[in-house]
N, C-alpha and C positions, 0 to 999 in steps of 0.2 A: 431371160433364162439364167437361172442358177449357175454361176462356175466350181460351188463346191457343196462337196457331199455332205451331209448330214449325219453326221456320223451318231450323234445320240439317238436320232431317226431308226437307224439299222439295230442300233443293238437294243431297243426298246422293241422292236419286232421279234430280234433274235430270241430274247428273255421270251415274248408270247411262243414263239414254236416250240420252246423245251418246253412251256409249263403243259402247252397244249398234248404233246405228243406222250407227257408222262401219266397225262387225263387218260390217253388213248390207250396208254399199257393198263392203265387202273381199270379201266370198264371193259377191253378184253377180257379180264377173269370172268367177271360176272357173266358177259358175252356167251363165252366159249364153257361156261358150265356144265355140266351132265352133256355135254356133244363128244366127248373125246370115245364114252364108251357105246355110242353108233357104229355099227355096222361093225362090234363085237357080239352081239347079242340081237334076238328077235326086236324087233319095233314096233309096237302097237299106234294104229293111227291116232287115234289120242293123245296120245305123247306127244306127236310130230306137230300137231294144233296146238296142245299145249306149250313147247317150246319154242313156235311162231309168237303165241300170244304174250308170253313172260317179257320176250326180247323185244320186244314195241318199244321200252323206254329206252334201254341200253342201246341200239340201235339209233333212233331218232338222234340221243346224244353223242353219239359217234358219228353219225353220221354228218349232223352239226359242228363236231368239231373238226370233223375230218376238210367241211368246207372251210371253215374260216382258218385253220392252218395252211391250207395252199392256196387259197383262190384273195385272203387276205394280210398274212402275213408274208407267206414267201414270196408271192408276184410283188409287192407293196418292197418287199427286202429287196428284193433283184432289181426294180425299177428305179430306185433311189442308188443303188451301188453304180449304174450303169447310166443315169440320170434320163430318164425313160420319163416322157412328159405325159403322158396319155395313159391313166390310171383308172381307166373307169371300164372293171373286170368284172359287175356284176351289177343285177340294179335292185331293186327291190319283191326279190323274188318271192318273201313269204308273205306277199300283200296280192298274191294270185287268184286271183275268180276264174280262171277257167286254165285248160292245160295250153295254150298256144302263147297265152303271157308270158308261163312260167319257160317253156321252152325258150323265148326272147329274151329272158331278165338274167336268168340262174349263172349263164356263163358267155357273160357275151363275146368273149377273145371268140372261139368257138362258132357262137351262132353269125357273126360276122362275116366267120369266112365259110361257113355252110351257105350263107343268105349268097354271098358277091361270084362266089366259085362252084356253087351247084344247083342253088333255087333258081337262080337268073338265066342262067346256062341252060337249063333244062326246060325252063318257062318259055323260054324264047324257040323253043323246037315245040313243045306242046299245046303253048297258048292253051293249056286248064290248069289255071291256082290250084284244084284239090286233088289233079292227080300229080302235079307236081310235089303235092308235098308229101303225098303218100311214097311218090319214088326216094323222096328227098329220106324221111323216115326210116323207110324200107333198107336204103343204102344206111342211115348210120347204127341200124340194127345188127345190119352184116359186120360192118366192125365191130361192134361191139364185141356180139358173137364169137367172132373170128380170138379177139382180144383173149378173151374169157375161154374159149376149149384152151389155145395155145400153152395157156397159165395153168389151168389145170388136169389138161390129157385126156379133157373128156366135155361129153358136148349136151346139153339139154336148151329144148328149145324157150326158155324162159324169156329173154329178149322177145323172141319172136311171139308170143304170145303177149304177153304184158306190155311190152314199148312197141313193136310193131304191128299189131293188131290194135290191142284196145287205145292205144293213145291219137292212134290216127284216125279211130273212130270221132273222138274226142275232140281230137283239133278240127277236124274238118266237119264236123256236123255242133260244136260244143257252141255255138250261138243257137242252134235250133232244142237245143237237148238241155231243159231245166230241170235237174234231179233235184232241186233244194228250193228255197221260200228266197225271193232278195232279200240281202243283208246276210243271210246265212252261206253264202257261197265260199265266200276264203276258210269257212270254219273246214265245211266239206272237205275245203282241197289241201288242208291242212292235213287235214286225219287223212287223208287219201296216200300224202305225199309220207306220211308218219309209218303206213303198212305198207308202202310198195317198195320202198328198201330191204322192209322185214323181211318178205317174203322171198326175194331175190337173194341175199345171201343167206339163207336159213335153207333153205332149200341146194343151194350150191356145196355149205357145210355138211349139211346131212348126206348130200352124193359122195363129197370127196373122203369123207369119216366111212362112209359104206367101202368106196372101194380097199383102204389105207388098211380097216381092223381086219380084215381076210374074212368073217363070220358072212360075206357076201361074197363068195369064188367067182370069178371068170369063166361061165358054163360056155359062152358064146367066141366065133371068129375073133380076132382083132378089130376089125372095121365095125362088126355089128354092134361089139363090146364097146367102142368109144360112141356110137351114138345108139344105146339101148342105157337107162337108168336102172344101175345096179339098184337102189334101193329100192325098189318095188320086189324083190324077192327075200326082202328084209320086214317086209309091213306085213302085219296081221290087223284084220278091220274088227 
């Protein structure tokens, strides 16, 4: 075991998370283009497909960088300052064929302690692997969930729909369920993994731009008003 830091180590990381996070300010513009004047003005659904489909690259690459800024520079920077031996934070996640891999690979600190402190726990009372992971799912839905109204004061069921529905279909049925030809599968899960970021913050933007430009009033209670989506009295089809 090492007695001393590495200190060209840390700041050869540090140097990566400026350049990274100045990446992040540059592709927010492009990002956050034509969104500011939502929910100032009518919205026509086409626009709203249209501005899902622009942000596919922008997106991917932020999303991209957003991973390897924290999951490889900064865990990598704290584990060398604090001499932290066990540095294996992710594994090869864009080499996924199915969604249950990529669950196990993407963030293992995470799926670790999901696996030892709720898959095990919960298996051991149910003795069923598929409804265990369905609850397993289900539970880290709710945080998310929970995460995500807290942050923004307001609540759509998109977690619930996209992570805790279709993914669990997916894990627990995605050996029996071949949507694609062998050898084509990572390409699938590739593009899969490429629009379902898209669509989860493009969608959360366009809510929270609905409520913020007033052109979408508060017709409803409070309570109804945090989980009813303002921008459905914004859309014209």
């Amino acid at each position: 075991m090492r007695s001393k830091i590495k200190w060209s180590f840390i700041v050869f990381h540090l140097v990566q998370m400026l350049l990274t996070i100045s990446a992040l300010v540059s592709f927010r513009k492009f990002y956050a283009i034509d969104m500011e004047t939502i929910g100032s003005q009518s919205y026509h659904l086409r626009n709203m497909l249209k501005s899902i489909t622009l942000r596919t690259f922008y997106q991917f690459v932020m999303g991209g960088t957003l991973f390897y800024l924290f999951w490889h520079c900064w865990l990598n920077l704290w584990a060398e300052l604090v001499m932290f031996g066990d540095r294996y934070y992710y594994g090869k996640w864009w080499t996924s064929v199915d969604t249950k891999q990529w669950l196990r690979e993407w963030n293992i600190i995470v799926q670790d302690w999901i696996y030892f402190y709720l898959y095990k726990p919960i298996l051991r009372v149910t003795h069923n692997n598929s409804f265990t992971i369905f609850v397993v799912i289900f539970m880290s839905t709710l945080v998310h969930e929970m995460i995500a109204s807290f942050m923004l004061r307001f609540y759509l069921p998109v977690f619930i729909i996209v992570f805790g529905i279709i993914t669990s279909i997916f894990v627990i049925f995605g050996k029996t369920v071949h949507l694609l030809p062998h050898g084509f599968e990572n390409i699938g899960y590739i593009i899969a993994l490429l629009m379902g970021p898209v669509v989860f913050f493009t969608i959360y933007t366009l809510e929270w731009y609905a409520r913020n430009n007033g052109f979408c009033p508060k017709k409803l209670d409070s309570l109804t008003d945090f989980f009813w989506p303002r921008i459905l009295s914004c859309i014209q089809l």
